[in-house]
N, C-alpha and C positions, 0 to 999 in steps of 0.2 A: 456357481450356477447349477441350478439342476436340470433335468431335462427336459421340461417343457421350455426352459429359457434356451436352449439350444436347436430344438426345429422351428424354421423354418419351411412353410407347404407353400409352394407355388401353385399360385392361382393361374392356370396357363389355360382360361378359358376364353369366347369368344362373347358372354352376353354376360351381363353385370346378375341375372336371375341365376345361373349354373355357379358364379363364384359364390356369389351370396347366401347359398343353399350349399355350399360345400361348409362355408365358412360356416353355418348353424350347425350342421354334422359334427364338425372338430372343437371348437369356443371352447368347452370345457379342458378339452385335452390339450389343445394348442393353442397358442401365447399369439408369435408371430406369422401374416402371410405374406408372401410375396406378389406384387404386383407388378407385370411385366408389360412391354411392349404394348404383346395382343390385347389384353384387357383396356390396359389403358387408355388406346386407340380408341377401343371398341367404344368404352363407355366412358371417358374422360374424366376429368380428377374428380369427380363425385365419388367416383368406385373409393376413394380413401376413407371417406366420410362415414359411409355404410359399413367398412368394417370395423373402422372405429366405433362407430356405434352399437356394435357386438361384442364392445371393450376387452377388442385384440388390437395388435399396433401391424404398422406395414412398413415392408424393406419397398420402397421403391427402386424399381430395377430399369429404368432408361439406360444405364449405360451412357450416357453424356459426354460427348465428343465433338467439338467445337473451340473455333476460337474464345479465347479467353471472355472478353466480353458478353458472350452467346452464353457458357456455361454457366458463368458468375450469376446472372439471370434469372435462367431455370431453375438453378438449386435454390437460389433466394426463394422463388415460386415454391420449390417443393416445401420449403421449411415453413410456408405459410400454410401449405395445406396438413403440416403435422405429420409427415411422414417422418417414422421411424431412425429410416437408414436409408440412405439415396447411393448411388456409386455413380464417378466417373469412368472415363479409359483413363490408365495410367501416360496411354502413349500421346495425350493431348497435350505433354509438358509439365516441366515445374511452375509455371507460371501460371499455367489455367488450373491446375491443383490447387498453385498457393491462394488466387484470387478467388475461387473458391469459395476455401476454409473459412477466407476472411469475411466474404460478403453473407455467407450461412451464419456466421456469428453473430455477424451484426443484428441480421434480420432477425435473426431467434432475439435478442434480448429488446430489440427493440417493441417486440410484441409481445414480449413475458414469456415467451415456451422454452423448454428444453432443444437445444439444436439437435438436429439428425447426428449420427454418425455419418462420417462422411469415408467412401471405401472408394480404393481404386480396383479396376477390373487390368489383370497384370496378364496373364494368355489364357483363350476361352477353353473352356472343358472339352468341347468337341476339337480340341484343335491336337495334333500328335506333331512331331518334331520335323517329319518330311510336310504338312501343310505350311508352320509358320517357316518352313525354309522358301514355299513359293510365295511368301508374301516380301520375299529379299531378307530378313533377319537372319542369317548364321549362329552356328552355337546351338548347345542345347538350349530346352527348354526351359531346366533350373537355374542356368544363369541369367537368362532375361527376365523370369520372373522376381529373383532376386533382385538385378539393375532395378526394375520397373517399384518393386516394395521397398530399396532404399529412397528411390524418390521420393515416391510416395509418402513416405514417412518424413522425410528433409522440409516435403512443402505443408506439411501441419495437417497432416490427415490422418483418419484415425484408425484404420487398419486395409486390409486388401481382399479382394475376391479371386480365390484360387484353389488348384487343385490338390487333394491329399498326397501327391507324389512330392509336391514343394511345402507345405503344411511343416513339416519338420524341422528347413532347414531357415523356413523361414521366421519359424519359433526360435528355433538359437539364436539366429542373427539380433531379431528385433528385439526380445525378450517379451515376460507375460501379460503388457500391457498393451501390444499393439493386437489391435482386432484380426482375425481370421475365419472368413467364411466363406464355407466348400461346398460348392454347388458339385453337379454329376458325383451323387450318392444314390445308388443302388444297395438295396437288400439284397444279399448274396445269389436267390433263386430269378430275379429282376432281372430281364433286360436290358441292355446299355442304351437302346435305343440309337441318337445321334452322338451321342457321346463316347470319347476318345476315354481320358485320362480319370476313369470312375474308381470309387472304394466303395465298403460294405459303411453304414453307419459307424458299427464299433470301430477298423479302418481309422477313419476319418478323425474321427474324438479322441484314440489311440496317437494320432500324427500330430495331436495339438491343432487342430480346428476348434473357435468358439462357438461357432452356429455352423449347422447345415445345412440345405438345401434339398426336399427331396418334393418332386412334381409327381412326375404320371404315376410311379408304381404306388400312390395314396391315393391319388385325385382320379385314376384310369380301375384302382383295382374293385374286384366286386363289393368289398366293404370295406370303406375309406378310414372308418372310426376303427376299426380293427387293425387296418394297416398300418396307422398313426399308432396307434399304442404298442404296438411288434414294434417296433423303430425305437420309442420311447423305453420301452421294456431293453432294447438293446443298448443303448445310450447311456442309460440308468448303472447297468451289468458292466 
């Protein structure tokens, strides 16, 4: 992979005109964007279509947590609309992972597309080891993440969304074919913002991360196509 196959820019805007004006800025420099929540809220699965149409591809980022039935569903939906990469929670079960994997399959071939990658989300970037302890989980961090990306991997999925601090161990475990991508990356001068469990770009790609994740300090700084390519530039190094 080189490194525009490794950033990922979060689209974390609120009107499909500010994404899609970001997305003309980078196109050249950047491959993939993320599409999250607020956007998609905002401006509903059409926003996929538009960036496609600036022939970049999109991580879809709902984070999908539901019963089995519910998930199986939506991802079928997502693969219709030709997203990239979609993610569950890992904590929604082996079973809504495996049903899933299976019902994204189908869908893609029945319609002739490439299926998504399909990634679990194992503990969130903002999250440090005294928050996921008030959510009742005991232990650190690395070993739920771990628990959470062996399932993951058991119920046919094809890699995890996690932090650089587990990046590592999660690479040994699974080897160099199971997907990993790191959201809360910051450029070293960047603030963390909301985010708990961050790394530097290099960091990240250094800890065996495939893709990574970087939003405000591109999409917030004074020149986004310059802050893209310092990242790239670093990724590259």
């Amino acid at each position: 992979m080189n490194s525009k196959d490794r950033l990922i820019v979060a689209l974390d805007f609120d009107s499909e005109d500010k994404a899609i004006a970001m997305v003309e800025k980078l196109k050249n420099d950047v491959k993939f964007f993320k599409v999250g929540l607020e956007l998609f809220i905002s401006c509903g699965p059409g926003i996929l279509e538009r960036v496609r149409e600036a022939d970049c591809a999109v991580f879809l980022d709902l984070k999908l947590h539901d019963i089995p039935n519910t998930v199986r569903k939506a991802a079928a939906a997502a693969a219709r609309l030709g997203a990239f990469m979609i993610n569950v929670h890992a904590s929604g079960g082996y079973e809504m992972m495996k049903d899933t994997a299976e019902a994204v399959a189908i869908e893609a071939d029945r319609l002739g597309l490439e299926a998504p990658k399909i990634l679990a989300v194992t503990v969130l970037t903002s999250m440090d080891e005294k928050a996921l302890k008030k959510t009742g989980i005991g232990g650190s961090i690395q070993k739920q993440v771990l628990k959470l990306a062996l399932l993951a991997k058991d119920a046919g999925l094809d890699g995890v969304v996690a932090s650089a601090h587990e990046t590592a161990l999660i690479r040994k475990k699974m080897g160099k074919d199971f997907l990993i991508v790191t959201p809360g990356v910051r450029p070293a001068l960047a603030a963390a913002g909301d985010q708990k469990r961050i790394a530097t770009p290099r960091g990240a790609i250094k800890s065996g991360a495939d893709y990574i994740v970087v939003g405000r300090p591109i999409t917030e700084a004074r020149d986004p196509l310059l802050a893209a390519q310092s990242i790239l530039k670093e990724i590259e190094e």
